[in-house]
Backbone as ProteinMPNN parsed JSONL, in Angstrom:
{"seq_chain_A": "XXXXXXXXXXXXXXXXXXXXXXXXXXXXXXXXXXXXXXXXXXXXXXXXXXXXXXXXXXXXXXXXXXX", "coords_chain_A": {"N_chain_A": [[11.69, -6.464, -26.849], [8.967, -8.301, -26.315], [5.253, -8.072, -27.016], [3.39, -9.48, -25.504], [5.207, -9.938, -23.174], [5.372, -7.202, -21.825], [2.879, -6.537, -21.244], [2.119, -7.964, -19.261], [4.562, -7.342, -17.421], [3.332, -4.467, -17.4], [0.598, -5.688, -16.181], [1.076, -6.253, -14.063], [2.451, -4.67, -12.432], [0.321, -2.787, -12.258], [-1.612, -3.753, -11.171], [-0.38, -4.415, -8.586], [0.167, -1.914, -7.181], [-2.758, -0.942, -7.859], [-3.437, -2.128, -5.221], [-1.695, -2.065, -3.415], [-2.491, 1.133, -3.015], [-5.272, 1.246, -2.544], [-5.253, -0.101, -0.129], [-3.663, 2.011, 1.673], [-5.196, 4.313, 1.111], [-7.69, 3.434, 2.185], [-6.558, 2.915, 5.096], [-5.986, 5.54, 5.592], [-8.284, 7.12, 4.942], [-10.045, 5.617, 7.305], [-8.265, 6.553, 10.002], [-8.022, 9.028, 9.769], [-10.162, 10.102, 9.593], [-12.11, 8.608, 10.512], [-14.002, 7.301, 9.459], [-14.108, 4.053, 7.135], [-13.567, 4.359, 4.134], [-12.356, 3.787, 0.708], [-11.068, 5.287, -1.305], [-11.247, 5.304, -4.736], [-10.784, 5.908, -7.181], [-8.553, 7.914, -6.574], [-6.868, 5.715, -6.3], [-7.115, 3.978, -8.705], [-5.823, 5.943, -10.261], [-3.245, 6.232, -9.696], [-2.797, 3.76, -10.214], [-2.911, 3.049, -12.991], [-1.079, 5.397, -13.696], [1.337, 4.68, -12.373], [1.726, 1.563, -13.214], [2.031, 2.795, -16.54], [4.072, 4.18, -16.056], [6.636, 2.862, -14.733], [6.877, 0.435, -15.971], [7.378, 1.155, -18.336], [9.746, 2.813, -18.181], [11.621, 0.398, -17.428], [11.439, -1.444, -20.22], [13.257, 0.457, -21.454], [15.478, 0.761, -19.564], [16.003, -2.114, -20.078], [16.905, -2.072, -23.163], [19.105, -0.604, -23.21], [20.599, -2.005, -21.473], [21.059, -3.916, -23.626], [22.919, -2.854, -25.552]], "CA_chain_A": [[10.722, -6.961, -25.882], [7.923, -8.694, -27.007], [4.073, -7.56, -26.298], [2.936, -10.003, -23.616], [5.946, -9.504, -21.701], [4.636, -5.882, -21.855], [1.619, -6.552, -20.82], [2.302, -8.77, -18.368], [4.67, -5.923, -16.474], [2.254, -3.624, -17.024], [-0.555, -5.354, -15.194], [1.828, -7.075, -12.514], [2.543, -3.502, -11.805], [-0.988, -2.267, -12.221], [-2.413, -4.59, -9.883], [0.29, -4.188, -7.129], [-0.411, -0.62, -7.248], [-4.183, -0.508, -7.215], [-3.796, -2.671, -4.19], [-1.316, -1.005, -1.967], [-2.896, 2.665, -2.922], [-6.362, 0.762, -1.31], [-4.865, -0.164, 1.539], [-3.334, 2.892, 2.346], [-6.31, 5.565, 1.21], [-8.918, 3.02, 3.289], [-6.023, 3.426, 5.942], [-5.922, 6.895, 5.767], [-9.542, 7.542, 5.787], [-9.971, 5.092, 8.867], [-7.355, 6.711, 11.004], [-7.984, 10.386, 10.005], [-11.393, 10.98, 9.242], [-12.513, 7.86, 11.266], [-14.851, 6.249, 8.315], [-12.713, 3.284, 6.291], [-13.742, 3.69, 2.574], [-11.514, 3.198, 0.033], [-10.959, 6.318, -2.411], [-11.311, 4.108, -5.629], [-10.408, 7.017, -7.982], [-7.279, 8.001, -6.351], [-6.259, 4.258, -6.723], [-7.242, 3.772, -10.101], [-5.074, 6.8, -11.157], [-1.981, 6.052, -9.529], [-2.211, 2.693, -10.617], [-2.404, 3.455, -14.518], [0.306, 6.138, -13.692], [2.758, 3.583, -12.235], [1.987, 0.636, -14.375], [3.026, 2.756, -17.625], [6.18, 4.839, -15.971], [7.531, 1.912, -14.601], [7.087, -0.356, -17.555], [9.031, 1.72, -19.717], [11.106, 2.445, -17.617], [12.35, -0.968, -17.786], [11.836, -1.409, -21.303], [14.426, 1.711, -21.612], [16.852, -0.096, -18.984], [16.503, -3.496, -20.852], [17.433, -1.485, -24.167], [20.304, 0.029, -23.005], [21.456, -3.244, -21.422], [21.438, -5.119, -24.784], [24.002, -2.321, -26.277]], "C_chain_A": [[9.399, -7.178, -26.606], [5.798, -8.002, -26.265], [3.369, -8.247, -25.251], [3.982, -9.99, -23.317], [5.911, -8.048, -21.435], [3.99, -5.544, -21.347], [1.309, -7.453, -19.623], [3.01, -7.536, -16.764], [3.915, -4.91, -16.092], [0.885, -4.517, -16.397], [-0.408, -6.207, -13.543], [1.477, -5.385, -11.795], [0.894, -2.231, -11.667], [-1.777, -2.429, -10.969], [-1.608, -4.624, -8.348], [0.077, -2.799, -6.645], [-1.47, 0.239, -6.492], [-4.341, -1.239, -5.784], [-3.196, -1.688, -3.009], [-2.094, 0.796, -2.063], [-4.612, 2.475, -2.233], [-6.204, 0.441, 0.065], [-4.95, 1.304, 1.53], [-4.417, 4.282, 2.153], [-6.942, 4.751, 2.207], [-8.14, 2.961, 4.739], [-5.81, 4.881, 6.757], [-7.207, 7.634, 5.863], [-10.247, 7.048, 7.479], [-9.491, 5.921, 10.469], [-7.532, 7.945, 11.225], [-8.99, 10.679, 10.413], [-12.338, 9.407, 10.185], [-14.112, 6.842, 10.069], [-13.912, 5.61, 7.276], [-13.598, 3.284, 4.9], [-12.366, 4.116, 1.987], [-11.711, 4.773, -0.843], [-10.599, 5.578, -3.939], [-10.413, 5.324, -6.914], [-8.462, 7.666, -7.88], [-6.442, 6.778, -6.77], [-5.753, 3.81, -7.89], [-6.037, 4.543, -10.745], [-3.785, 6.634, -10.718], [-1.545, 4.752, -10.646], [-1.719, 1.996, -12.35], [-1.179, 4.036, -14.371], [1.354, 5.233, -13.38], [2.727, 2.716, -13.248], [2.824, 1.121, -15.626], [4.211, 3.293, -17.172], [6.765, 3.919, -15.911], [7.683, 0.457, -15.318], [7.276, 0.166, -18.437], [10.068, 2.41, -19.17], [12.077, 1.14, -17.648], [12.239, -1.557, -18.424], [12.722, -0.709, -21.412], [15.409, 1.038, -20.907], [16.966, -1.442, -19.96], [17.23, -3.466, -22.229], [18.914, -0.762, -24.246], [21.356, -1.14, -22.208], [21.466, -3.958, -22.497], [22.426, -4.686, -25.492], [25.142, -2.768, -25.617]], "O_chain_A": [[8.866, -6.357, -27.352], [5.499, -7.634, -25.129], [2.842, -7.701, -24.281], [3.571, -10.22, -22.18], [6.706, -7.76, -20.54], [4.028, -4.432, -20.822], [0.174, -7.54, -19.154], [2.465, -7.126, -15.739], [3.749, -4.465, -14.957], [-0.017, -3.733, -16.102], [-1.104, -6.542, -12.584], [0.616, -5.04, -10.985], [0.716, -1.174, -11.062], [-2.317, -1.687, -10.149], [-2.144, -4.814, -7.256], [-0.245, -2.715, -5.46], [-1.536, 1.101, -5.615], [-5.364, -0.967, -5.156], [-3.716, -0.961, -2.162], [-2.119, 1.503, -1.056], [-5.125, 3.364, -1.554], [-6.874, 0.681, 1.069], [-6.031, 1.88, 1.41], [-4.415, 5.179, 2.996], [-6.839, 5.26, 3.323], [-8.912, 2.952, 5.697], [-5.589, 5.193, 7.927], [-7.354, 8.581, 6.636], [-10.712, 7.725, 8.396], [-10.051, 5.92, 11.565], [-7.382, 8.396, 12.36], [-9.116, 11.389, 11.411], [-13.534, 9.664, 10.32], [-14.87, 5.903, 10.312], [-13.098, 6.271, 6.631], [-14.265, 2.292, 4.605], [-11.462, 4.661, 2.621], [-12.86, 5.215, -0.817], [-9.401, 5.345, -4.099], [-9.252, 5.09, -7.249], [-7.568, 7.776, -8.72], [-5.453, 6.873, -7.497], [-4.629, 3.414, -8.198], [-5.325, 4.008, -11.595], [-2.992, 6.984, -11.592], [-0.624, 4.643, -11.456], [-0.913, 1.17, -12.778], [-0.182, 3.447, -14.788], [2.259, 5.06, -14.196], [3.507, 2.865, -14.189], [3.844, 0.542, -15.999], [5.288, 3.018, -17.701], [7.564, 3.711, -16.824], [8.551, -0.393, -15.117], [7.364, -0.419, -19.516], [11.17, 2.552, -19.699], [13.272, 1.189, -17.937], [12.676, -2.664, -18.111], [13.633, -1.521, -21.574], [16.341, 0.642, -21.607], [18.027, -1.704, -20.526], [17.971, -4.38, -22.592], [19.592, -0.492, -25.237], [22.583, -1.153, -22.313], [22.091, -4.994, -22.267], [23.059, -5.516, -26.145], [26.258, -2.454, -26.031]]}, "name": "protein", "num_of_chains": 1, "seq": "XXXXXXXXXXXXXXXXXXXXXXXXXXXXXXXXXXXXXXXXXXXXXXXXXXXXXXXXXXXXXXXXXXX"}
């Protein structure tokens, strides 16, 4: 696997990430606590955390499908 298709997964999956984990914190402050901000921090850190698990994760599956 080459490095932009690397980098490409990783910020498909970055950016889908930081979005749904904004929704759903500015959902979850809204609904609980009745003020809608956004927890930017929480976001941020999921969305590093997913981007790399699940882009090597599927580097590792694509490697084991070429054997």
């Amino acid at each position: 696997m080459n490095i932009k298709k690397l980098l490409v997964d990783f910020v498909t999956t970055f950016a889908v990430t930081l979005v749904v984990c904004a929704i759903v914190t500015f959902l979850y402050s809204f609904i609980v606590h009745g003020a809608g901000t956004i927890d930017w921090e929480t976001s941020f850190r999921f969305a590093i955390i997913f981007g790399i698990i699940l882009t090597w994760i599927k580097v590792r599956e694509q490697k084991e499908n070429k054997k």
